[in-house]
Backbone as CSV, one residue per row, in Angstrom:
resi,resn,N_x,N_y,N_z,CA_x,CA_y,CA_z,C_x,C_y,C_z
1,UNK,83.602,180.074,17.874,83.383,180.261,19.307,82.655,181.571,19.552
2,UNK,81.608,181.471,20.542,81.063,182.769,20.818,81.641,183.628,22.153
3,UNK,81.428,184.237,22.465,81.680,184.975,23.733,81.312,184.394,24.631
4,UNK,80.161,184.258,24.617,78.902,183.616,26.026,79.893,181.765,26.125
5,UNK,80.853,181.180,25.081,81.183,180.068,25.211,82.272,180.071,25.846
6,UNK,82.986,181.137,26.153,84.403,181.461,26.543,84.409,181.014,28.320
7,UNK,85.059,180.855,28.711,85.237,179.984,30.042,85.206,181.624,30.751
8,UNK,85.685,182.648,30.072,86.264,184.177,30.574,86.280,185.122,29.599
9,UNK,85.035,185.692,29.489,84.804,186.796,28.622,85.952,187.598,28.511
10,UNK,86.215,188.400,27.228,87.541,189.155,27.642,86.952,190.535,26.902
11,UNK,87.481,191.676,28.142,87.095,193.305,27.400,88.414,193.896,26.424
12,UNK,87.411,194.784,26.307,88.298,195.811,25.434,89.298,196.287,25.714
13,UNK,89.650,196.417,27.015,90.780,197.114,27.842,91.416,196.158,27.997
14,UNK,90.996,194.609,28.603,92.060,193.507,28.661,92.756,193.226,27.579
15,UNK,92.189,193.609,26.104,92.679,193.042,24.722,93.977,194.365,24.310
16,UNK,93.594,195.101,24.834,94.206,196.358,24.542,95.704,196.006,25.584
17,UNK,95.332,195.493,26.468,96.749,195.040,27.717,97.537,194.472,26.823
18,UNK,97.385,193.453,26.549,97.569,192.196,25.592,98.248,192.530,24.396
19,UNK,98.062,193.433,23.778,98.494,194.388,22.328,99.733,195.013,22.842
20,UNK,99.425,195.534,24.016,100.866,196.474,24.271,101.815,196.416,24.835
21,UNK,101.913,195.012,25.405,102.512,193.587,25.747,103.327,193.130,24.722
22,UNK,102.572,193.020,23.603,103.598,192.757,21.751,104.133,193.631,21.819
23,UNK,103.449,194.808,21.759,104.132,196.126,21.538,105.539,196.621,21.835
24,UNK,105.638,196.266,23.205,106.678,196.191,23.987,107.551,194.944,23.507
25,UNK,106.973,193.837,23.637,108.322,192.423,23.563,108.678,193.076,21.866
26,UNK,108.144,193.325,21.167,108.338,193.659,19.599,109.827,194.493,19.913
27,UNK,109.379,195.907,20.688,110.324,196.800,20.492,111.865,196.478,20.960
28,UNK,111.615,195.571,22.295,112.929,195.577,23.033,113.234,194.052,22.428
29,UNK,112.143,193.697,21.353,112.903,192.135,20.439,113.145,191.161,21.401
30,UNK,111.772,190.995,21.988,112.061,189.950,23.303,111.022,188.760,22.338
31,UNK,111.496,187.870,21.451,110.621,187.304,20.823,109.543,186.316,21.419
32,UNK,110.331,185.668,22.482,109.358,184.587,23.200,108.144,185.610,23.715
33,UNK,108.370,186.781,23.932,107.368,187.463,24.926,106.686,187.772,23.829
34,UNK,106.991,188.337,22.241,106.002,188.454,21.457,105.186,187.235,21.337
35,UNK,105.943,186.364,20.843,104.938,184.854,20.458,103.937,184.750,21.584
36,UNK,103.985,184.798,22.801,103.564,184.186,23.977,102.425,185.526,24.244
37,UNK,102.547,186.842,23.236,101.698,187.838,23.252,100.220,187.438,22.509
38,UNK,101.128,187.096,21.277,100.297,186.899,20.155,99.392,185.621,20.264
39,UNK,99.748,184.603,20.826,99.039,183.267,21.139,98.145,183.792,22.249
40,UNK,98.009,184.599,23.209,97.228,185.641,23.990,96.204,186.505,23.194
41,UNK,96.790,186.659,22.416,96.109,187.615,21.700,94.931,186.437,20.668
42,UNK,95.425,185.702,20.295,93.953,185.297,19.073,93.675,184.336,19.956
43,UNK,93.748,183.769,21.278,92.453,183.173,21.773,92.031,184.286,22.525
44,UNK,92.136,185.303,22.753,90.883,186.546,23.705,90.123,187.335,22.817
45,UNK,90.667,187.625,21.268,89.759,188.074,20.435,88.346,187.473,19.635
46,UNK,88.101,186.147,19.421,86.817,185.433,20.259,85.957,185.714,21.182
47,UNK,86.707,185.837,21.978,85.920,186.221,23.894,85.624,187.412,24.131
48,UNK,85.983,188.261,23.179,85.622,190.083,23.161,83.902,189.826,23.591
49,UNK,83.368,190.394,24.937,82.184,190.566,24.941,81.778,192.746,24.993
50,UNK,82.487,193.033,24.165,82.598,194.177,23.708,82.769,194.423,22.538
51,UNK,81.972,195.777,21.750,82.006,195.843,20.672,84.177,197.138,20.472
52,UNK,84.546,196.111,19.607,85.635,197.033,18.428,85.462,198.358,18.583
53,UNK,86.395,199.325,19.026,86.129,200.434,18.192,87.492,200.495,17.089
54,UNK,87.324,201.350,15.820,88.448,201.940,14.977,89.701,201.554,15.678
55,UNK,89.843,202.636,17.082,91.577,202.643,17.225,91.844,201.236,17.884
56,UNK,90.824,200.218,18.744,91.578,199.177,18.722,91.819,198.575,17.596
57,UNK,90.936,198.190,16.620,90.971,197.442,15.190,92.247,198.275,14.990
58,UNK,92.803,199.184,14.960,93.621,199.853,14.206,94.998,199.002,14.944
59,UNK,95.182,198.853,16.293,95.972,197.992,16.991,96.303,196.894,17.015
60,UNK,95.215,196.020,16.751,94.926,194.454,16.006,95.968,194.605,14.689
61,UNK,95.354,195.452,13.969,96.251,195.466,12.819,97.570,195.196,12.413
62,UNK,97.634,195.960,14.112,99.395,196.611,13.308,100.370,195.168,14.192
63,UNK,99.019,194.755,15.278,99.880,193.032,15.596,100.004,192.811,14.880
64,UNK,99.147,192.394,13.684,99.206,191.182,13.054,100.106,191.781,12.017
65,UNK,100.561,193.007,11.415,101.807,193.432,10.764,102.681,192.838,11.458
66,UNK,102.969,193.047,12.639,103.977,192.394,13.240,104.232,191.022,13.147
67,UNK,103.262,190.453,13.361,103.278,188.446,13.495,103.701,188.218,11.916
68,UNK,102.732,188.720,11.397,103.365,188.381,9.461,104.540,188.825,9.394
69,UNK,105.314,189.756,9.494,106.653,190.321,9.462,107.614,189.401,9.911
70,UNK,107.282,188.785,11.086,108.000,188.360,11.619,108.111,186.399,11.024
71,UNK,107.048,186.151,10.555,107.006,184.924,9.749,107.658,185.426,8.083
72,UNK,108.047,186.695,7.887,108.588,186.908,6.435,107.201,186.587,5.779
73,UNK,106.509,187.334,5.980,105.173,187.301,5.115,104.667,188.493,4.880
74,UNK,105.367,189.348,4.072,105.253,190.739,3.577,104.142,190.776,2.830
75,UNK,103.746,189.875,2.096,102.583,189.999,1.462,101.150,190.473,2.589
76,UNK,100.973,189.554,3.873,100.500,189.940,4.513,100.583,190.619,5.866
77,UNK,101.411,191.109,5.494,102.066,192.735,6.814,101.219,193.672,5.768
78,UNK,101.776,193.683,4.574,101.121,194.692,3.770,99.836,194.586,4.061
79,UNK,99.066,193.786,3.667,98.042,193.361,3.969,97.264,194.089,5.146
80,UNK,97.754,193.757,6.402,97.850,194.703,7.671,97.189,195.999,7.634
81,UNK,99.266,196.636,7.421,99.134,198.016,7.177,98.294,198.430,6.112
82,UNK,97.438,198.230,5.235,96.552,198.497,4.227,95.294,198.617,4.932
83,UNK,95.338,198.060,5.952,93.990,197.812,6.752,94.006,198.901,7.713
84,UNK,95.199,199.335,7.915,94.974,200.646,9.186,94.705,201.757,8.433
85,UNK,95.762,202.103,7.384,95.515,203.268,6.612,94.202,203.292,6.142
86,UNK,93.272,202.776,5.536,92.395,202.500,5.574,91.175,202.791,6.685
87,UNK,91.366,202.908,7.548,90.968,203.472,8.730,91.815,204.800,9.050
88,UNK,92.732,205.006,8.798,93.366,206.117,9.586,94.425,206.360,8.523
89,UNK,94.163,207.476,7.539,95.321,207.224,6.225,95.924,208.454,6.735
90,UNK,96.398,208.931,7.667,97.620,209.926,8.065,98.188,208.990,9.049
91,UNK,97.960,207.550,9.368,98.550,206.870,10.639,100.329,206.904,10.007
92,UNK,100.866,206.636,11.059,102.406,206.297,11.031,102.718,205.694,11.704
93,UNK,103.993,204.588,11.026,104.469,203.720,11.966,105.572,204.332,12.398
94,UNK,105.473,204.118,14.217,106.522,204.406,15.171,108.046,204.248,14.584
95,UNK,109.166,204.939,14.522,110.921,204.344,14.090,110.644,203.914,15.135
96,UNK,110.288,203.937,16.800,110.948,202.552,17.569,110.380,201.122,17.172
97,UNK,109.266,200.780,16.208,109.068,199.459,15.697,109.416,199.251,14.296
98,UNK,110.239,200.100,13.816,110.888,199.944,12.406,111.759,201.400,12.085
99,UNK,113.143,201.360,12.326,113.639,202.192,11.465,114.097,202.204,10.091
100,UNK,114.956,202.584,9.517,114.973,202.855,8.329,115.693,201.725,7.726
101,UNK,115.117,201.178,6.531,115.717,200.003,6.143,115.648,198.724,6.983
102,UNK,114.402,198.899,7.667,114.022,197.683,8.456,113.017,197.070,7.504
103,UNK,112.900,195.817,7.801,111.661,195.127,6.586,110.734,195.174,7.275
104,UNK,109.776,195.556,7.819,108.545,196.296,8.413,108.403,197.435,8.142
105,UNK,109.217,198.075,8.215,108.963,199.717,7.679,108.709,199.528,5.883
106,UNK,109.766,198.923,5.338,109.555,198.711,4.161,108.226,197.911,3.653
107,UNK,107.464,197.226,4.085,106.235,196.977,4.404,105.620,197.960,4.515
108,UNK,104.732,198.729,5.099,104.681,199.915,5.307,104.770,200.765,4.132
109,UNK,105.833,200.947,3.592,106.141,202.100,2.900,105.032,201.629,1.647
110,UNK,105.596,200.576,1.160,104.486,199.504,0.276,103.258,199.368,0.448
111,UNK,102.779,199.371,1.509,101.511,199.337,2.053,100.426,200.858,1.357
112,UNK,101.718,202.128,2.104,101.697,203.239,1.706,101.111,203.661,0.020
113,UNK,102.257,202.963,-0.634,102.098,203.312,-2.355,101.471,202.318,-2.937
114,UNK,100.313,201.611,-2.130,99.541,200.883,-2.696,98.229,201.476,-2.858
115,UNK,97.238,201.112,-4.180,96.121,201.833,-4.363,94.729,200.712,-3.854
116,UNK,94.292,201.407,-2.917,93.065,200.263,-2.858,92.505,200.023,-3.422
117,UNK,92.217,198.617,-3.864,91.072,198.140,-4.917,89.693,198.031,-4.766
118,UNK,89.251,198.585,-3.425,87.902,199.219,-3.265,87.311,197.465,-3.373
119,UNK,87.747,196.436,-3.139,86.793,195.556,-3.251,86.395,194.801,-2.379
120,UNK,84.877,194.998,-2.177,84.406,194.531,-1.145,82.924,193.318,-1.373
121,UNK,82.736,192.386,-0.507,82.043,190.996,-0.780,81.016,191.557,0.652
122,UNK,79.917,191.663,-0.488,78.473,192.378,0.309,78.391,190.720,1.433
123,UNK,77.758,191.698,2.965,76.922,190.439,3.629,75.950,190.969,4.563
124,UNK,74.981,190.527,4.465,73.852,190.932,5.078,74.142,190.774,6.601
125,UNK,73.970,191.294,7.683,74.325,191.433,9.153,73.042,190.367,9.357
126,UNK,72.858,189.919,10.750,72.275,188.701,10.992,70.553,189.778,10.752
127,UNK,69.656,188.465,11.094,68.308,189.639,10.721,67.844,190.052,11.596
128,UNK,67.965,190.033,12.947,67.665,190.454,14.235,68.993,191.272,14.893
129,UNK,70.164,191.591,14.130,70.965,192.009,14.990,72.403,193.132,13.705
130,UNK,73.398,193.294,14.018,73.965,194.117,13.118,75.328,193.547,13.112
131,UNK,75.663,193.872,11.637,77.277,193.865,11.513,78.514,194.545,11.976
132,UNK,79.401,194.645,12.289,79.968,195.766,12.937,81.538,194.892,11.969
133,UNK,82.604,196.276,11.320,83.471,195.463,10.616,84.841,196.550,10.787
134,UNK,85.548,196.566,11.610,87.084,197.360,11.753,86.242,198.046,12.802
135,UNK,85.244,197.913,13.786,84.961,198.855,14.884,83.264,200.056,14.244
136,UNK,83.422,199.655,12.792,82.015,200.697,12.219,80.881,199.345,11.557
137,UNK,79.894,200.358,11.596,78.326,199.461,11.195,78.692,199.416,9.726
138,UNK,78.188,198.113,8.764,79.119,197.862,7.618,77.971,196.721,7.399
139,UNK,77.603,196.073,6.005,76.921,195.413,5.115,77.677,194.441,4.099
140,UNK,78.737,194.872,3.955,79.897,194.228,3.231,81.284,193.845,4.209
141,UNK,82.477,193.229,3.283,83.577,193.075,4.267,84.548,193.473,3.113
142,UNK,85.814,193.741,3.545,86.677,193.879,2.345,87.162,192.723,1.773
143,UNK,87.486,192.806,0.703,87.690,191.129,-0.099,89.647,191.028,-0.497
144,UNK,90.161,192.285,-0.128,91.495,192.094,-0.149,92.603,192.350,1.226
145,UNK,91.548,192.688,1.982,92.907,192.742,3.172,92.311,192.333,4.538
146,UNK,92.832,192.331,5.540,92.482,192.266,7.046,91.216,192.849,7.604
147,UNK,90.314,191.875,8.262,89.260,192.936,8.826,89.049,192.574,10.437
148,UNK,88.338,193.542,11.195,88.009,192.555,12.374,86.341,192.662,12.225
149,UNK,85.721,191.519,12.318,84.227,191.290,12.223,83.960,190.775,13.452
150,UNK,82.785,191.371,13.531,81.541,191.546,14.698,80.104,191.360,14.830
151,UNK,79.367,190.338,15.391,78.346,190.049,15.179,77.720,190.490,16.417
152,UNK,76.561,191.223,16.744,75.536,192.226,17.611,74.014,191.639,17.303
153,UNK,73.774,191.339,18.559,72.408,190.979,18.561,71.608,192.445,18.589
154,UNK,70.147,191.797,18.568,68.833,192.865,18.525,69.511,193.857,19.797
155,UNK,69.956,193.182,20.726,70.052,194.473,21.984,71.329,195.239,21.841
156,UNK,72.312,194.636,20.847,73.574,195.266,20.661,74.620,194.693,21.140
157,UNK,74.238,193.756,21.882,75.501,192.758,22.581,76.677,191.946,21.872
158,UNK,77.684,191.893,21.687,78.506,191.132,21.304,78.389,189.623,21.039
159,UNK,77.821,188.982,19.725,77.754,187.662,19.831,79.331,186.749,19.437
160,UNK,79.439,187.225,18.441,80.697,186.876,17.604,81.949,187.701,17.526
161,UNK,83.023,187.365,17.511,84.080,188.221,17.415,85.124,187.764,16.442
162,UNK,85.654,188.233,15.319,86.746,187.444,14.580,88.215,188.480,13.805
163,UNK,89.151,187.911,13.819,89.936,188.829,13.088,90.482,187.438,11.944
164,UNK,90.010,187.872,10.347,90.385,187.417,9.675,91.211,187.998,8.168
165,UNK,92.017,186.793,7.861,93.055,187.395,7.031,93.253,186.723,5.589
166,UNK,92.659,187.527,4.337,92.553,186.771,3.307,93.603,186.375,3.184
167,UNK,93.995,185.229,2.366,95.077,184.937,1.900,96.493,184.597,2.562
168,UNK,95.644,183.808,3.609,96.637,183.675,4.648,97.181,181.767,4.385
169,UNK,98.078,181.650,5.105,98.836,180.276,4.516,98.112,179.063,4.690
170,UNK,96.968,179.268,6.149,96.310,178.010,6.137,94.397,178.511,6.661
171,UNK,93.959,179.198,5.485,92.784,179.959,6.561,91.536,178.574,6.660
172,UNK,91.943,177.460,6.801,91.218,176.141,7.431,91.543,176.455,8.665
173,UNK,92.929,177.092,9.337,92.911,176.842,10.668,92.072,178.012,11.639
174,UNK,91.453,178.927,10.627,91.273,180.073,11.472,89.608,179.604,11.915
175,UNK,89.083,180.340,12.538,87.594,179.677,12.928,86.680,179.514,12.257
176,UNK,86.084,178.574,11.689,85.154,177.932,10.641,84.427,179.225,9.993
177,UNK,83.292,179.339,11.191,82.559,180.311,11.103,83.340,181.851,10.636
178,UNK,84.218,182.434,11.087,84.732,183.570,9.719,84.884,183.016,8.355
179,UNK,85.933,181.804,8.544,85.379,181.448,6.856,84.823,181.488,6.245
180,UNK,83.285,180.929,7.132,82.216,180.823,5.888,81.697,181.884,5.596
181,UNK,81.101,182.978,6.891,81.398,184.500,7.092,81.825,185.245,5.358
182,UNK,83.015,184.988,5.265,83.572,185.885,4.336,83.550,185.112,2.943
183,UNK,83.153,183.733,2.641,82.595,182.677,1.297,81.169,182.968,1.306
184,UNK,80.497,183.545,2.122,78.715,183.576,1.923,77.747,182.611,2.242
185,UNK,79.048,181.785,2.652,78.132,180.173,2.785,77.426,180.262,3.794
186,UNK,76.821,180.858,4.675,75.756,180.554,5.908,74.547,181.606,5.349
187,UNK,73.715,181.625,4.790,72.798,181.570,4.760,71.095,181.076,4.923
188,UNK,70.130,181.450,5.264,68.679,181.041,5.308,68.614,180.495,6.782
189,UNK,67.540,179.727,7.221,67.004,179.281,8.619,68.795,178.470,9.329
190,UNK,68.796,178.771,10.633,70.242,178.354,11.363,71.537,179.177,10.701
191,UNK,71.666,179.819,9.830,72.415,180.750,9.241,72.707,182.159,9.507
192,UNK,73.213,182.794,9.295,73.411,184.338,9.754,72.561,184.815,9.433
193,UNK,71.546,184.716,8.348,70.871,185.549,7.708,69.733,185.033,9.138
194,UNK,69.454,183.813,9.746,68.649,183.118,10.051,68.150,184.249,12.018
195,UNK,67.031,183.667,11.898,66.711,184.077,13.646,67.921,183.610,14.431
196,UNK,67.761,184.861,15.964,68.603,184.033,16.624,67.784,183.393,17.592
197,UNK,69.017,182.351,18.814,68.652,181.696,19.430,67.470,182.238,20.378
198,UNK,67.465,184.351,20.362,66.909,184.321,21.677,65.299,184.487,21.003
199,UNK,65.488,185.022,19.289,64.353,185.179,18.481,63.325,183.784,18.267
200,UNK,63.866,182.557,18.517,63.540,181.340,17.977,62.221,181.250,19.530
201,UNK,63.256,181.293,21.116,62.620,181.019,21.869,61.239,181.835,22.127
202,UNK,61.706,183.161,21.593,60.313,184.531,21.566,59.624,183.654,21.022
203,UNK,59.628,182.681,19.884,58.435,182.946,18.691,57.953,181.556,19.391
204,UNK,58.710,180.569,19.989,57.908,179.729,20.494,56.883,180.024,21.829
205,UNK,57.456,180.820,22.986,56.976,181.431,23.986,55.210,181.783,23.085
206,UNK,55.589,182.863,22.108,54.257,183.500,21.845,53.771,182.634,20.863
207,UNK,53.812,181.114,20.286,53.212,180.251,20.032,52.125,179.572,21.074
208,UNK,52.632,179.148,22.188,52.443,179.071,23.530,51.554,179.474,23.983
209,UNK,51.361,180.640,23.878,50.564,181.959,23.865,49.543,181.918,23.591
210,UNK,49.669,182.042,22.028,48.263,182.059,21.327,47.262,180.449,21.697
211,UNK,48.390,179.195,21.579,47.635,178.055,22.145,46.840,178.269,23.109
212,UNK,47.339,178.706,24.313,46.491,178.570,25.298,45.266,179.579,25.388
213,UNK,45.711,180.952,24.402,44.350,181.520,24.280,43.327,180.883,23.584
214,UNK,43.635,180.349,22.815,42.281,179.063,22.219,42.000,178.713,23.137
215,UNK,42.808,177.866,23.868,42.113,176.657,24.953,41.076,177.478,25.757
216,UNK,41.823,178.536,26.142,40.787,179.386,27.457,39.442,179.945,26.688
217,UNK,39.596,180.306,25.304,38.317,180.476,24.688,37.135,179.604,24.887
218,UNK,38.313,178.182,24.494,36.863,177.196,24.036,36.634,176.882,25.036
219,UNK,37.205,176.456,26.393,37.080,176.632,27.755,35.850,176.988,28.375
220,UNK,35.865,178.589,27.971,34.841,179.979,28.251,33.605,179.563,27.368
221,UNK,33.958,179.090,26.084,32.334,178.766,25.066,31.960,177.895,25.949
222,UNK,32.233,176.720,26.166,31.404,175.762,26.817,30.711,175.694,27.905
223,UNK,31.506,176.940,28.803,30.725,177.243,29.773,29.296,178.120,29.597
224,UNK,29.709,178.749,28.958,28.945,180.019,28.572,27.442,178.933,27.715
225,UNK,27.657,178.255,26.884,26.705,177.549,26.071,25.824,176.835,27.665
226,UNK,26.727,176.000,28.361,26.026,175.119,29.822,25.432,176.222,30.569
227,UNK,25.766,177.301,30.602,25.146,178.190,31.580,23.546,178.808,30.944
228,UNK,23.735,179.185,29.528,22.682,179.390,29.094,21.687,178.389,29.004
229,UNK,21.924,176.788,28.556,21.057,175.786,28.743,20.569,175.502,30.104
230,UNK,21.386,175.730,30.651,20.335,175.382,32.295,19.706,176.280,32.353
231,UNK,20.085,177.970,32.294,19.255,179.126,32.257,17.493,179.123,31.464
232,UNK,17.486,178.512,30.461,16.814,177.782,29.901,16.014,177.032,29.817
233,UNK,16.608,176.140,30.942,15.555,174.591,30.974,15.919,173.497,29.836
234,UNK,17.055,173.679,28.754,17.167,172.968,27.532,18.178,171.540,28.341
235,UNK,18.685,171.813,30.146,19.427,170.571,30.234,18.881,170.432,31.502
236,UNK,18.511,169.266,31.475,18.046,168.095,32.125,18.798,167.709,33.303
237,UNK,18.688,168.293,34.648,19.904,168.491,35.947,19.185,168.071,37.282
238,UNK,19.073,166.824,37.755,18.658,166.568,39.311,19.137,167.308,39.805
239,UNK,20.880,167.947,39.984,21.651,168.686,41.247,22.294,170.024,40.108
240,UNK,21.301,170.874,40.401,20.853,172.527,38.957,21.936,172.956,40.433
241,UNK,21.894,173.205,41.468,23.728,173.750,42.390,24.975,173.609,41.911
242,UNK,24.547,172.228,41.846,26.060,171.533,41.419,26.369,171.583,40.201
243,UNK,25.374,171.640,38.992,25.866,171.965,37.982,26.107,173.381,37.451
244,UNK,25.372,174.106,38.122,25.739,175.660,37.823,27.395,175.538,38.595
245,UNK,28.174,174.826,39.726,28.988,175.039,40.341,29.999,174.406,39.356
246,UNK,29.622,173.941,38.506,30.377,172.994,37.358,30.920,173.773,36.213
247,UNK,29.347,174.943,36.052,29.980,176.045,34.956,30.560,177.164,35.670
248,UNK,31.006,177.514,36.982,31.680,178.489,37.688,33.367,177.872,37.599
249,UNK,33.167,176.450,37.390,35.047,175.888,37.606,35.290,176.286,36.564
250,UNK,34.481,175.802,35.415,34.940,176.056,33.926,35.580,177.779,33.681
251,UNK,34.382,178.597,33.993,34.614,180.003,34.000,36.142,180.313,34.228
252,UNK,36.372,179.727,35.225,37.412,179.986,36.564,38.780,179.341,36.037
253,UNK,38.398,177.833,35.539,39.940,177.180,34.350,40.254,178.107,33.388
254,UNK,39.236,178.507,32.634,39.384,179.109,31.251,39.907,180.143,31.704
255,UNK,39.769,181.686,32.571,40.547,182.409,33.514,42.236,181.874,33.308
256,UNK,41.929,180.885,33.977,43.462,180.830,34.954,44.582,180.657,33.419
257,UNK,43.604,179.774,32.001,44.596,179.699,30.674,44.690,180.719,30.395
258,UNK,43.697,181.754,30.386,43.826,183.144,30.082,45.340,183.819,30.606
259,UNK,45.667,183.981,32.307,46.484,184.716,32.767,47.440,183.379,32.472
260,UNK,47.887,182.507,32.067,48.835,181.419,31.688,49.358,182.004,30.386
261,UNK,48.134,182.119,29.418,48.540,182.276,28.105,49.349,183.784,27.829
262,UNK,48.354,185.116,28.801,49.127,186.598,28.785,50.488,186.551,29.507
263,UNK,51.074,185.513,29.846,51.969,185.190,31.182,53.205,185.037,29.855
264,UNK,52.882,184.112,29.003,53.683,183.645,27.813,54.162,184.557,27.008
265,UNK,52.927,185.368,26.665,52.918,186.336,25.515,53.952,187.068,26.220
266,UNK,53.425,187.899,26.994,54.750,189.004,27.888,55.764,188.519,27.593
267,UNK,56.045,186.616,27.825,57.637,186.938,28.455,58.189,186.601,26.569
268,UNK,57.380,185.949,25.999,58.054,185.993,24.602,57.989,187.397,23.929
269,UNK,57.236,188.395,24.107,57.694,189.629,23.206,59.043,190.217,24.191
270,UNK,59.352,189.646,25.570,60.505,190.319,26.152,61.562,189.804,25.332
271,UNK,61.525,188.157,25.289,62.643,187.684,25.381,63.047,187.930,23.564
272,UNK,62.142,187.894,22.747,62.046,188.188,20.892,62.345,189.695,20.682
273,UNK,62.067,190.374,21.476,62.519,191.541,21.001,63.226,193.134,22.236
């Protein structure tokens, strides 16, 4: 899903509402209000028509520590918290969302005395636009823990938005497109690597373009050739008014493809780049 597909774009500040909403049902262990956070939460992170920065990604995170924690999926809480420190390796988790000998904190602590394996699965950002990966400009993704990925057109706009989680119990259900995203599989023409939609319409616009500057050329030759033959005497004209008035329309069509064809060009180098 893209942003522009969302029935209701959602900002940075609304997603940030939304986080501290868990935050809260988490602390005072109001579980329906977490669940009913978190199901809030991964359909508006899609609809982000704003770019990530660090400390939200860093917030995302520590949900989704929470949601795994709370499914007994320490493997990926760790997971999580590996992903904030990582961004922020003096962060700490709050005692009001884990005190001592809580299994989240102990998560955490693990998270803590884990060594990163530095491994990361290179991907080229689209070719008209940039990658953006935990909130920073990035070429690769990490290949062992949580990221949030971001796709930015030529103008910088938010196309794509995803938070994905290796090694998660069913990652068929998460959105196609991160999948393939983080397998490599979209590559060449219609692919990430590929033009976008607004690059495709530029290049046809200034196809357009150049057509009609032919036309208005050959337009202009033919006139130009009829004007010199009557000039001449080489064409043979009972009504020499009317046919000189014949090579003034021509003049005057070939013109009008002219400001048709510069009409194109303009709006495709606007809309391509």
């Amino acid at each position: 899903m893209t942003a522009s597909a969302c029935d209701q774009p959602v900002s940075a500040t609304e997603l940030n509402r939304v986080l501290d909403v868990a935050s809260t049902a988490w602390v005072v262990m109001d579980r329906s209000s977490f669940e009913a956070a978190t199901a809030e939460r991964r359909e508006a992170v899609p609809c982000l028509n704003e770019e990530v920065s660090p400390e939200l990604a860093i917030h995302l995170h520590l949900h989704e520590a929470l949601a795994w924690s709370l499914e007994r999926r320490s493997d990926l809480s760790q997971g999580a918290f590996r992903a904030i420190l990582a961004l922020q390796p003096s962060w700490a988790l709050p005692v009001a969302m884990a005190p001592e000998r809580h299994r989240l904190r102990a998560d955490f602590e693990l998270a803590q005395g884990a060594q990163d394996s530095g491994e990361r699965r290179p991907f080229a950002p689209p070719g008209d636009g940039a990658l953006m990966v935990d909130g920073l400009p990035s070429r690769d993704v990490p290949g062992d823990r949580p990221f949030v990925v971001q796709m930015l057109d030529r103008r910088g706009d938010v196309v794509r938005t995803h938070y994905f989680t290796p090694g998660s119990v069913a990652p068929e259900q998460q959105d196609g497109l991160a999948w393939w995203l983080y397998q490599g599989e979209l590559a060449g023409p219609g692919g990430l690597d590929g033009p976008s939609p607004k690059v495709v319409t530029g290049r046809y616009l200034l196809g357009g373009a150049a057509g009609m500057g032919l036309l208005a050329g050959g337009v202009y030759t033919v006139a130009a050739l009829r004007a010199r033959a009557l000039d001449r005497g080489e064409l043979v004209c009972e009504d020499l008014p009317a046919a000189r008035g014949q090579v003034n329309q021509l003049v005057a069509a070939s013109a009008g493809l002219g400001a048709v064809g510069l009409g194109l060009g303009v709006t495709g180098l606007v809309v391509a780049f």
